[in-house]
N, C-alpha and C positions, 0 to 999 in steps of 0.2 A: 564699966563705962570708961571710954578711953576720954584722956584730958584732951582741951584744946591745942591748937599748934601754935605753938608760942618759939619766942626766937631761940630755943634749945634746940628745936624739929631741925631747922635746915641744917644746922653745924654736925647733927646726927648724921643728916642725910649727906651733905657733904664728905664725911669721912667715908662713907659705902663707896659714897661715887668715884674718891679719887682712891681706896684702897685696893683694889683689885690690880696686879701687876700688867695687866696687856692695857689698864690705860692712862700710867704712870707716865709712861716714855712722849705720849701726846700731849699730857697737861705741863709736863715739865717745859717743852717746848710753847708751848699755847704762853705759858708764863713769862717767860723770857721776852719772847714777841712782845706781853703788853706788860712791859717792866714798864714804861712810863703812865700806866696808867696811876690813876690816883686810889690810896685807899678808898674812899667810898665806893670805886667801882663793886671791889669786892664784898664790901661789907651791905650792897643791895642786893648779895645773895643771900646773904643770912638775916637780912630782916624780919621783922614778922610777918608771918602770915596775911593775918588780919587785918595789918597795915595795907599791905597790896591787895587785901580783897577788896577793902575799900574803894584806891585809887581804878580799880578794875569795875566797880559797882558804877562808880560815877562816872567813869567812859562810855560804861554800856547804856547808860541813864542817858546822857550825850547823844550817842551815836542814835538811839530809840528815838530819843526827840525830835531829831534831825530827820529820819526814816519816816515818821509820823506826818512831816511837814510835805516830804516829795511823795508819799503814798495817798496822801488825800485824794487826787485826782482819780486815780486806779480804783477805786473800795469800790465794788460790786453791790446793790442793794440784794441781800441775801433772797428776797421775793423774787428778782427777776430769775436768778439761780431755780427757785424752787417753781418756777412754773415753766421756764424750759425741762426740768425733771419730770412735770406732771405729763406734757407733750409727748418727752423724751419714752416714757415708761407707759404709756398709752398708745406708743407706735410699737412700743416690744410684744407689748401683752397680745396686743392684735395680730403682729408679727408670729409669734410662736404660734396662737389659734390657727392659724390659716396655714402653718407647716410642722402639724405637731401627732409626727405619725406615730405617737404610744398612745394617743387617745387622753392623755393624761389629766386636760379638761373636762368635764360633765357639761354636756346640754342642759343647759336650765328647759326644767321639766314647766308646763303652762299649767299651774293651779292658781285660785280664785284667791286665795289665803295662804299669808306668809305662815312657814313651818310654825311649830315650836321654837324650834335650834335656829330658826333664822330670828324671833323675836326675842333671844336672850341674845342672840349676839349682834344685833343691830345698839342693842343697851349699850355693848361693852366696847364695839369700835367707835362707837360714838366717843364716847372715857378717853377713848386709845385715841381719836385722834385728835382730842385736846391737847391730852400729856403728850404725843407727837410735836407738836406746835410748839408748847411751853419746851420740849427738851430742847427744839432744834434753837431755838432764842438762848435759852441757857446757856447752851453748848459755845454757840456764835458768838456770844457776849466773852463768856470766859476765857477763850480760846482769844483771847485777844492779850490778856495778860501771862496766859499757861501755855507754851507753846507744847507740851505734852498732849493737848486738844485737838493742835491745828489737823493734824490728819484724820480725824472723827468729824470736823464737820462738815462733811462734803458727805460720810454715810450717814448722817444722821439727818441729811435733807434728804436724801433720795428712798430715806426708808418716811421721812414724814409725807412724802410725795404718793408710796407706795400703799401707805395707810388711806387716805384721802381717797384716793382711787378705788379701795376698796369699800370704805364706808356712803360711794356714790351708788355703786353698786348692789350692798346690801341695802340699800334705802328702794331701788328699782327692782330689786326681784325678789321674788318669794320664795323661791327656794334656795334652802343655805349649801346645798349641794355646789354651785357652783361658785363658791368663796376658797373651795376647799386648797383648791391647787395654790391658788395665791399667796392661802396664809401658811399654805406648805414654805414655799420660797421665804417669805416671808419670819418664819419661825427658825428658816437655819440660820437667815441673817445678823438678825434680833441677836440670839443667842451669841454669836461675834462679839458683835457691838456692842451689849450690853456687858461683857466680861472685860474687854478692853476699857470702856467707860468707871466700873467700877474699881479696878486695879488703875484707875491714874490718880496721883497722887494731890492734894492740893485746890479740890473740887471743893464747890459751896456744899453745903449740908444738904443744902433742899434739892440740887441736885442729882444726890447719890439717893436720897426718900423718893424722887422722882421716880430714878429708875429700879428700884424694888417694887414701885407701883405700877407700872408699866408692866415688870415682870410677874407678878401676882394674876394683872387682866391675863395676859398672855396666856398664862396657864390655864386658866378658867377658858378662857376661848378656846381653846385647843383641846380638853376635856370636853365640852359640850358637843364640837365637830368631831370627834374622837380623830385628832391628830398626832400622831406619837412624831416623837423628838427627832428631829431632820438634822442630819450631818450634810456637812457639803462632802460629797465623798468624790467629785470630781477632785478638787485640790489634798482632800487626804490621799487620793491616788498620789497625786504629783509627788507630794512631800514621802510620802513614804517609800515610794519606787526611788527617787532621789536619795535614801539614807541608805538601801542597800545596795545601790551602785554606788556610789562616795566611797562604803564601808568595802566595797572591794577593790576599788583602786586603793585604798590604806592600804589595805594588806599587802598590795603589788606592792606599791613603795619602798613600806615598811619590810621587806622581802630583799630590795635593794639597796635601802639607806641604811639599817643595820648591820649588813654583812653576818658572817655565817658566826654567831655566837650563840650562846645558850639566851644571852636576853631577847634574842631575836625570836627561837621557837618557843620562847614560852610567850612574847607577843602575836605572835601566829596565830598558836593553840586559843589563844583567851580573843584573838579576833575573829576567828572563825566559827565561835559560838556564838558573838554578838551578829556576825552576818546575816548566820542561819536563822538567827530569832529576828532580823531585819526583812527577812524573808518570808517568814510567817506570819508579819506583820503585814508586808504589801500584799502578803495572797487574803489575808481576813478584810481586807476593804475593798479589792477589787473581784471575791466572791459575794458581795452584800451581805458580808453576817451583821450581824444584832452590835448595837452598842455593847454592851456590855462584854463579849466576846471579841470583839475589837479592844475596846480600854484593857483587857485583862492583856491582850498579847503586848499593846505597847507598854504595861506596868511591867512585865517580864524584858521587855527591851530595854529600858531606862536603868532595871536591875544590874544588865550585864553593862550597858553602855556607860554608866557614870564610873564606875571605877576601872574599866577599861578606858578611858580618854584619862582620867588620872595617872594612870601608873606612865603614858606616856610621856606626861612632863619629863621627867628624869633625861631623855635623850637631848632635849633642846633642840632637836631638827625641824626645821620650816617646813621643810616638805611635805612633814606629819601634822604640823602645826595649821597649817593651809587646809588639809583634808578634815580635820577636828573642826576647824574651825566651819566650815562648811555642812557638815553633819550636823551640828550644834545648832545653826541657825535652824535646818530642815525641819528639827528636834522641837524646836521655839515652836515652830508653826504646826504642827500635829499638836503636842501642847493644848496650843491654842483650840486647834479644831475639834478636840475632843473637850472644849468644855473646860478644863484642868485650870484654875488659877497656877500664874507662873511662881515658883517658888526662886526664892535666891538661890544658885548652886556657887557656893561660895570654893568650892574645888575649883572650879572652874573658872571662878573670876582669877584666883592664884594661877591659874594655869597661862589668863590672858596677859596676866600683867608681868609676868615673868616674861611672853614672849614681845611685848612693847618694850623693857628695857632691852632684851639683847637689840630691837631694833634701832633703838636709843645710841647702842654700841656700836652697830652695823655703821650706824649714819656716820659718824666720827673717824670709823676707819675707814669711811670711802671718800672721806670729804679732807684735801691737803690741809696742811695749814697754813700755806697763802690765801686759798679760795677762802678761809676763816677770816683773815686777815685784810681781804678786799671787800669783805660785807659793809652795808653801811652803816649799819648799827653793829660794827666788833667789838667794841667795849661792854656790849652787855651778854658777849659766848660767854665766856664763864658763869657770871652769876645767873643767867637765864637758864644754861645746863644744868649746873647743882641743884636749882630750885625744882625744876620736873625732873629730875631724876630724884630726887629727894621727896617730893610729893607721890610720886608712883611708892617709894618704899615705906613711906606713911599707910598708904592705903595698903598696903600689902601688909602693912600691921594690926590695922582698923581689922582687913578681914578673917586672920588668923585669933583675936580675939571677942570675946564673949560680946562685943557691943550689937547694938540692935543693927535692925535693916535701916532704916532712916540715918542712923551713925556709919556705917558703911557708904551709903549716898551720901552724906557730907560729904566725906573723906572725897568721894568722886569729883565732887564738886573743884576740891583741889586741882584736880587736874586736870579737869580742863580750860579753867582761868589760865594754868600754869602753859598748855597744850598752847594757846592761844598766842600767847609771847612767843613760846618756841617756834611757831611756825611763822609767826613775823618776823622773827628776825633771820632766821636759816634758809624762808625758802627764796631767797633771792642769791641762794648760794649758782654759783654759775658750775653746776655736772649734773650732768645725767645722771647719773649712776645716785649720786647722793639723794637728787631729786625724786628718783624710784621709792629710795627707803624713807623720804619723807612724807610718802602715799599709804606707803606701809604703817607709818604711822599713825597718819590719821587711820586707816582702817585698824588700827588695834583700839583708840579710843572708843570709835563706832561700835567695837565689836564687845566693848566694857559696856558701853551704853546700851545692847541689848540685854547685856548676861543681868545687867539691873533693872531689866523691866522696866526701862524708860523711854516712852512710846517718841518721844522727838529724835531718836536714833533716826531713826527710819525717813527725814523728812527731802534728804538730801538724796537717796538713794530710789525713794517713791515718787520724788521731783522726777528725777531723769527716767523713770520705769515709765512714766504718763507722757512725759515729753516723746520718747521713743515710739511709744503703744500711737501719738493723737500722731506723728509724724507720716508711720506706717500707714494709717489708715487713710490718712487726707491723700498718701501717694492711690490708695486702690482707689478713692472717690475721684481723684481727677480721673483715670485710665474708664470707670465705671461710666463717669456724665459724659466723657468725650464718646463712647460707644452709641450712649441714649441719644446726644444729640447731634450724632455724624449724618445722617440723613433728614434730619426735621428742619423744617424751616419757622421754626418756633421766633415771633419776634425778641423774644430775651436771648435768642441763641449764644450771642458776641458776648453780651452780656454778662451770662452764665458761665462760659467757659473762662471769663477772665478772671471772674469771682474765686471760681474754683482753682484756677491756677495762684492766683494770688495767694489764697488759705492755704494751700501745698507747700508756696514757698514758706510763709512767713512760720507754718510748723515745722521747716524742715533745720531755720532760722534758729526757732526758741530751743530746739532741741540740740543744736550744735551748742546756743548759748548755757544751757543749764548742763551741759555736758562738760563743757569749759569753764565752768564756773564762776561763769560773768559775772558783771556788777548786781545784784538782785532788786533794785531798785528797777532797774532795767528791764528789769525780767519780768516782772509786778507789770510795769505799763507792756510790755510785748504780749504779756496772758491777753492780757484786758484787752488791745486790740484784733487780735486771733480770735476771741470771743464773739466780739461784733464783726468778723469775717464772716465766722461761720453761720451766725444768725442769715446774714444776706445770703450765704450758700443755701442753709436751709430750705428759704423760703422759693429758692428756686429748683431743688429737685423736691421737694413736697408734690408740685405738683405732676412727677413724671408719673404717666399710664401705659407705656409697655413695658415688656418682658422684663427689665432692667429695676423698676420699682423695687422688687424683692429684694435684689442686694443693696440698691443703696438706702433704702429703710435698715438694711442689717448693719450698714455703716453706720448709718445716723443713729440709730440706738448704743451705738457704742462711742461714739464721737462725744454726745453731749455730755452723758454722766463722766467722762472721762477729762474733758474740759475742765467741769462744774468742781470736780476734781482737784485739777491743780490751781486753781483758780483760787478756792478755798485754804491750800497749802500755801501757796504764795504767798497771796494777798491779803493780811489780815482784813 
């Protein structure tokens, strides 16, 4: 059990930070510059901990209240959400029947009397789509104080949307044959969401019993239909073809960042056996074999690939460090798609946090020491430096020792309080160049915050992926409506195309804003308005009936949930 960080930690961590000799000759200087400052500047680096988590609780208490106060206007009643999805997910379903040349639907066959199989599982969606209802309120309630939530409740409406749809269905037809496809989709979803849901930490009790009950129906439903267990093997394609392309660009690199040594060919030899079995891996999901001969290829991948990204530490090259880092994430998400709770690879976290401090180093040698010296807050470079550099090599102790998972996430916790100063007070540093490695920065905390299975990682980066995705799309839907209504003389015509020019800009707007990382308060009311674009977009290509129907129904099935989306991320 490692002790708490009491005011010995920093003085520790201090002495790491100023004893290394490449960055003596900087602090020496740094020193001098602020000879006039006062004792206590310094001695607010080696305060306690505890002390500044404090002052940093009640900031963020602060600032929350404050957020609370200009967000009110913005909150989305979760229902209006959930019935653009019923809409939304009711123009897909019909969309695919009408263009779904594997046949992969059943015709509901015309008999008098509902199955058997459909009168046990009318019981069970019914169940199901209670506990849908109750999770999605759960979910939406707690995600208000968890932001590890915020990105589940936007799937966890559009799978209660998807439940509801079906249990309309199974109440209308007698035969359970034509359930089947749905609660296919349906069941690779679930499985997702329900692995991400129980690995988030900090969830009410009745919540995580919810979803083992949910998960219990599931199974019974799916033994009754005889459905066996649904991989999304579109995106295990992605990610896996992605790990053995990565894994051979390493090797190029690592070919040419090492130079012709013996470390170099025995890095080779041990990466060209992890490639090959990266490649065994993308041919067993893009031939459709069986679960289980898929899981066995990627337990053989993970074999070679964890201590081959280990031994790489030792070089300290970005180059390799970039391409690790990239693989790893690929890694995270197969992971995922096979089902796998994420384990902590505490190698790994050492690997990341090693390369945030060289970045830590990088920023100081790129950065003069006038441009330190012109900051507005320079009285607190020093003690704001020692303290995250000092908290990174706390955690790097937490995770070389026997303490639990939870004690590790504390230890994190450090640093990104600490994270948070440092970038207030550095990034008004006026270079480029400095400015790059303080990107770099935050992408090694992000990149800490995944290796710990902590799903708010993702919120800032899933922001801009939806921004970009609703942007894109709103451009084909304007090029799509101007085609439908270049010949009609439809009275909403002016109308319509303004509508839709509007919604084009104003995505094209949030996505530069969330790109740039605008005020987010800002951001909250720009959703919400773009929202209510698209509603009036809607309701005027809803009603188009030529040729052109087909694609912008393909639009609008992807626009809304994609909305509902960020919307959900956003906005609490």
């Amino acid at each position: 059990m490692s002790t708490s960080l009491s005011a010995s930690a920093p003085r520790g961590a201090m002495s790491r930070w100023l004893s290394p000799a490449r960055r003596v000759g900087s602090f020496v200087l740094l020193a001098a510059a602020f000879a006039t400052f006062s004792a206590g500047a310094f001695a607010q680096g080696n305060r306690d901990f505890n002390d500044r988590d404090r002052d940093l609780d009640r900031r963020d208490r602060d600032l929350d209240r404050d957020r609370d106060l200009d967000r009110a206007p913005v909150r989305r009643n979760t229902d209006e959400l959930y019935k653009s999805l019923i809409e939304s997910e009711t123009e897909r379903r019909n969309l695919r029947r009408s263009t779904d040349p594997r046949g992969t639907f059943a015709p509901a066959r015309v008999i008098d009397q509902p199955t058997r199989e459909m009168l046990q599982a009318r019981k069970i969606v019914e169940g199901l789509t209670r506990d849908a209802d109750d999770l999605a309120r759960m979910v939406n309630e707690e995600a208000r104080h968890n932001n590890q939530l915020r990105p589940m409740v936007g799937e966890v409406l559009k799978l209660r949307a998807r439940i509801n749809l079906i249990a309309d269905r199974a109440a209308q037809q007698n035969d359970h044959a034509v359930l089947v496809e749905d609660l296919r989709n349906i069941d690779r979803d679930w499985r997702i969401v329900a692995l991400r849901l129980s690995q988030t930490r900090g969830m009410d009790r009745q919540t995580y019993e919810l979803i083992e009950h949910i998960n219990g129906d599931a199974k019974e439903l799916t033994q009754i239909l005889d459905i066996k267990p649904q991989m999304n093997r579109r995106e295990l394609m992605r990610y896996t073809a992605a790990i053995a392309t990565d894994m051979g660009n390493l090797l190029e690199d690592a070919e040419y960042e090492l130079g012709r040594t013996q470390d170099r060919d025995q890095v080779l030899a041990s990466g060209r056996r992890v490639r090959q079995q990266a490649y065994l891996l993308a041919n067993a999901v893009e031939d459709q074999r069986e679960y289980d001969i898929v899981l066995d290829e990627y337990k053989h991948f993970k074999s070679l690939w964890s201590p081959f990204a280990t031994s790489l530490r030792q070089f300290q090259n970005r180059t390799l460090d970039r391409h690790v880092r990239r693989i790893a994430e690929s890694d995270n998400h197969v992971t995922e798609l096979l089902w796998m709770p994420n384990q902590m690879d505490r190698q790994r976290l050492l690997y990341l946090t090693d390369a945030l401090k060289r970045d830590v180093d990088e920023f100081f040698s790129r950065t003069p020491l006038k441009l330190l010296i012109d900051l507005p807050d320079s009285r607190s470079v020093i003690p704001v430096s020692n303290e995250f550099y000092g908290v990174c090599s706390h955690f790097t102790d937490t995770v070389n020792s026997d303490d639990t998972d939870d004690e590790v996430i504390a230890a994190f916790r450090y640093i990104e309080s600490s994270h948070r100063t440092f970038m207030q007070v550095f990034r008004q540093v006026n270079s480029q160049s400095a400015l790059q490695v303080l990107r770099q920065i935050q992408q090694g905390v992000d990149d800490l915050r995944e290796g710990l299975n902590m799903n708010d990682h993702t919120q800032g980066r899933r922001s801009a992926e939806l921004a970009g995705l609703i942007d894109n799309l709103a451009g084909q839907l304007e090029v799509e409506t101007k085609r439908w209504l270049e010949n009609r003389r439809a009275t909403f015509r002016t109308q319509a195309l303004q509508e839709v020019a509007s919604f084009s800009t104003q995505a094209r707007r949030l996505n530069e804003s969330i790109t740039l990382g605008d005020n987010p308060i800002q951001q909250q009311k720009d959703v919400s308005l773009l929202f209510e674009s698209w509603r009036r977009v809607y309701n005027y290509i809803k009603t188009c009936d030529t040729e052109e129907r087909a694609k912008l129904q393909q639009l609008s099935t992807q626009i809304t949930p994609a909305l509902v989306d960020l919307q959900t991320l956003i906005t609490p």
